[in-house]
N, C-alpha and C positions, 0 to 999 in steps of 0.2 A: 546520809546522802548529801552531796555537795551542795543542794540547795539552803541547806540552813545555817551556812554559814552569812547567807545576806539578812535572815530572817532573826537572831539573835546575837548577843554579842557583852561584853561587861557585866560586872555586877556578878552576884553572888548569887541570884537567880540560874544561872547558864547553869547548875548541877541539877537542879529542879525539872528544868528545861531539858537536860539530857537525859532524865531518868526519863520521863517522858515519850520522848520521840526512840527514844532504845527499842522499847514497847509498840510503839505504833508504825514505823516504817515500815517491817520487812511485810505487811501483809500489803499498806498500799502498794509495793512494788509487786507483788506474788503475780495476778491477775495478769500482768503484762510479762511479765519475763516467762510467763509459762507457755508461753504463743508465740512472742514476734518469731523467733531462731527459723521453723519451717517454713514461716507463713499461713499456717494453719492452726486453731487453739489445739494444745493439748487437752486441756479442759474447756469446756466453752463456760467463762464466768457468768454466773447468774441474778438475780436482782439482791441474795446476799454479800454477794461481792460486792455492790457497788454501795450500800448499806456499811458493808464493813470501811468501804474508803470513804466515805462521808462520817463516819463517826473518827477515825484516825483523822482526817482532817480537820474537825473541830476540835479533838484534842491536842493536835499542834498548834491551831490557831491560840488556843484558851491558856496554854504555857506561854505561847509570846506574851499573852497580857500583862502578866508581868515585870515584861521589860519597859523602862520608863520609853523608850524609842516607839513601842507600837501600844502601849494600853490605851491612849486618848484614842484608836482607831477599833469603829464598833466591830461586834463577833462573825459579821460578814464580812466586811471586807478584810480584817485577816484570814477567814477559811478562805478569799478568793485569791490573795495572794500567795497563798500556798499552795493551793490547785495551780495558779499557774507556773509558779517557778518548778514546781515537783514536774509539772505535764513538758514544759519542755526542756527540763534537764534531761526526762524519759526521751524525749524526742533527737535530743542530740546521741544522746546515748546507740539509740537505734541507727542513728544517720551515719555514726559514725563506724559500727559495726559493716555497715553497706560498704563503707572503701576497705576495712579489714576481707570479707569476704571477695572484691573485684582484687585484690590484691595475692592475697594468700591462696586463691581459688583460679586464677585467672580468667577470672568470666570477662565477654566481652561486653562492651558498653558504647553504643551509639551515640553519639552526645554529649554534654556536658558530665561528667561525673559527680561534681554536684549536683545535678538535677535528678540523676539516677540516683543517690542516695537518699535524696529528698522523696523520691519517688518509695524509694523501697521502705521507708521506716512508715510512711502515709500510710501503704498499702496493706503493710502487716497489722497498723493498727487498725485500719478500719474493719479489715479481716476478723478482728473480735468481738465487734458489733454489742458491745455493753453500751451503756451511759459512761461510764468511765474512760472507758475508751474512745468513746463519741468526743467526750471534754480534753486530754489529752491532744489528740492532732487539732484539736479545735482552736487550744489554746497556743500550740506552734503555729499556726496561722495569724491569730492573734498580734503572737511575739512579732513576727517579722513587719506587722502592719504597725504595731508600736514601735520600732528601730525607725520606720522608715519616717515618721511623724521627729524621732528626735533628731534624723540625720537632718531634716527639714528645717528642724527649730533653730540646732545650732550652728547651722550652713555647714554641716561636711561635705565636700566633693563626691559625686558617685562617682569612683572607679570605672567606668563603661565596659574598659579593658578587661577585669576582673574576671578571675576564674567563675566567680558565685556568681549568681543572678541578683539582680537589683530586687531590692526588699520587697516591694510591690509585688514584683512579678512573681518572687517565691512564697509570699502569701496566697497569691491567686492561685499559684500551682496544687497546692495543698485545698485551698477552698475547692478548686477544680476537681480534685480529684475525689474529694469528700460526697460531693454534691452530685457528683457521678458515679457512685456508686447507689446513691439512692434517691434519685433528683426529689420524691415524694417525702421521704423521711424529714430533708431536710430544703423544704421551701423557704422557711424564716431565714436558713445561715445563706440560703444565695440573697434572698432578697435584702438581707441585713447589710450584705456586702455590695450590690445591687451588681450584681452578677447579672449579665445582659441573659434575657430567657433564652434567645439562637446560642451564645456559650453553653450553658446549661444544657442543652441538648447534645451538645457534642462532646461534653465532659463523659459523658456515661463513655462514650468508646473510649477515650482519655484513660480512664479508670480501669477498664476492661484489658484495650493492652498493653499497662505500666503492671497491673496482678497479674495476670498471663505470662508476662515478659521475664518475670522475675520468678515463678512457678516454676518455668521451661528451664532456665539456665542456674535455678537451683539442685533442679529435682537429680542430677548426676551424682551430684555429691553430697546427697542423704546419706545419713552414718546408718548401715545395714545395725540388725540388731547384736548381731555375731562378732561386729567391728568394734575392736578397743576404742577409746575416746583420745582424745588429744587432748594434753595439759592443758591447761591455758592459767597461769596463775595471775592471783592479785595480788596488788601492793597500795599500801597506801599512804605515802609521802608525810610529811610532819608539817605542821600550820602552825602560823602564832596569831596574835590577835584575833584579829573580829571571823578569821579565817578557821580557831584553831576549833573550834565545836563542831563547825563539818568535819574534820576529820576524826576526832572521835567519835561522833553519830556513825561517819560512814562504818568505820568497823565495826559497832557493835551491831550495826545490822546487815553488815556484811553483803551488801547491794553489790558488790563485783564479785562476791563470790555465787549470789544467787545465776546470775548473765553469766558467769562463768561457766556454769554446771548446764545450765540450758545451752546453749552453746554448742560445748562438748557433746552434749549427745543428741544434739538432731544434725550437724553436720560433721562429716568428717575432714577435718582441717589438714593439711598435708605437713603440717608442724606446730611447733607448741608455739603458744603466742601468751603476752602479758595483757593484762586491765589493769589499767594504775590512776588513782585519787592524787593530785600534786598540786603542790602550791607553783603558779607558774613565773607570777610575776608580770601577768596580762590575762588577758580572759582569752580562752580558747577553747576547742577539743580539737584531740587531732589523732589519727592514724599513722605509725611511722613506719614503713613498710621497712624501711634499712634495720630497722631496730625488733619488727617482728611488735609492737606494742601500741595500744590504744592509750590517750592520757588524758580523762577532763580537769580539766584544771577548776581548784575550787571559786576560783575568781570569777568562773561565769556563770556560778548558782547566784554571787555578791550582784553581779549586773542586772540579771533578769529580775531580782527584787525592784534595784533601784529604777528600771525601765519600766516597772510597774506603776510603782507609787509616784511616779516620774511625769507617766506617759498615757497611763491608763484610760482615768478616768478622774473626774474630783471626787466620784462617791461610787460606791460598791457596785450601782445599779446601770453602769451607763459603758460598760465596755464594749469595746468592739467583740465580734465574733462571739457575743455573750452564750445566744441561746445552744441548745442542743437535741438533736435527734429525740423522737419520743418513743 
């Protein structure tokens, strides 16, 4: 998964490290790639699943120890770094599968397209209603509310212009949407956020019809059971450096071929499309409609580390958008 390429790196340790994570990746991803594709779980994960991602996460946190870069950093705040770079790698992942579907689908979209995409990866996760999935969008909220602290720190210009929305506001959108689908579940993450209570009340219709919205203009192009699947293959580009362990991790647990097969058989795609792992040479992900292919580039599992340890917090216990649904 492209997120461990920020998470290890040098040293003779990295074969240790990848025998490791070989092992424990494809289940943390399972739980989620077996749901977002309809919007609905195929399975609904249960407190084993989240059991089983909380032990796969301490056993990647316990292989970085190793690396002289994170052993002086205790055995929580590695598991927390890992949750969140893994949560919103998942996140982009999903967001960006939402412009492959507005694209290859022709669904309409009102609005921002970013914000629809943000919309739809939000939605399908909270749709799954684990602990896991609670921490997931939790922590792409998170993410964006840590961007917007370092665009702060080192004076970047906010764009106004910009297709995206201002980091702020695409955290709230996500807090919004979170918090409105269960204003009770999760009192602490509005108030942690201090999410005004009159918002909070109006987030629940918010949530209501961004699922609905996306339900309705999915639901045409559910793949019948009788209906072949559409190809959609992966690839997975070549790294060097501090880059090149993500891409050996990613194959050996084959995280675009898993998205790939859910995919294929909950919707029917009107052509074969790619999933490609690539060193890009900037951090990104992106949809290329002319080309028919999705691409995260492994540069932006490197950022979301270094936005962590960055941006975070000074110690395990003090992040934003910490707590989670119970």
């Amino acid at each position: 998964m492209p997120h461990l390429s920020a998470l290890a790196h040098n040293n003779g340790d990295d074969r240790m490290r990848l025998y490791l994570l070989k092992r424990c990746h494809a289940l943390l991803l399972l739980p989620f790639v077996l749901c977002f594709a309809n919007g609905s779980a195929v399975t609904q994960p249960g407190p084993s699943d989240a059991e089983k991602f909380e032990a796969r996460v301490k056993a990647i946190a316990d292989a970085l120890g190793t690396n002289p870069r994170y052993k002086s950093l205790s055995p929580r705040y590695r598991e927390r770094l890992v949750e969140f770079v893994a949560g919103n790698m998942l996140f982009v992942l999903i967001h960006e599968l939402a412009h492959a579907a507005i694209s290859e689908l022709g669904l309409p979209v009102l609005g921002k397209q970013e914000d629809a995409a943000d919309s739809y990866a939000a939605t399908r996760l909270i749709r799954i209603g684990s602990g896991v999935s609670d921490r997931v969008v939790t922590d792409a909220a998170e993410g964006w509310f840590m961007a917007d602290r370092r665009d702060r720190k080192e004076g970047n210009q906010v764009p106004y212009y910009d297709e995206h929305g201002l980091n702020q506001v695409r955290a709230y959108q996500i807090v919004c949407l979170i918090v409105g689908s269960d204003k009770d579940k999760f009192k602490d993450l509005a108030a942690e956020t201090k999410l005004p209570k009159s918002r909070q009340n109006s987030c629940a219709k918010d949530y209501r019809d961004a699922a609905e919205s996306w339900d309705l203009v999915l639901k045409p192009h559910r793949r019948a059971a009788d209906q072949p699947k559409t190809k959609i293959d992966t690839v997975y580009g070549e790294a060097e450096g501090r880059l090149a362990i993500v891409a050996e991790a990613a194959r050996s647990i084959q995280m675009l071929e898993l998205v790939a097969q859910q995919a294929a058989d909950q919707l029917a795609w009107p052509v074969p499309f790619t999933l490609e792992g690539q060193t890009c040479g900037f951090v990104n992900a992106r949809w290329i409609a002319s080309e028919h292919k999705l691409t995260l580039c492994y540069e932006l599992a490197a950022d979301f580390a270094d936005l962590f340890r960055a941006y975070g917090s000074a110690s395990p216990g003090k992040q934003v958008v910490r707590k989670r649904g119970s």
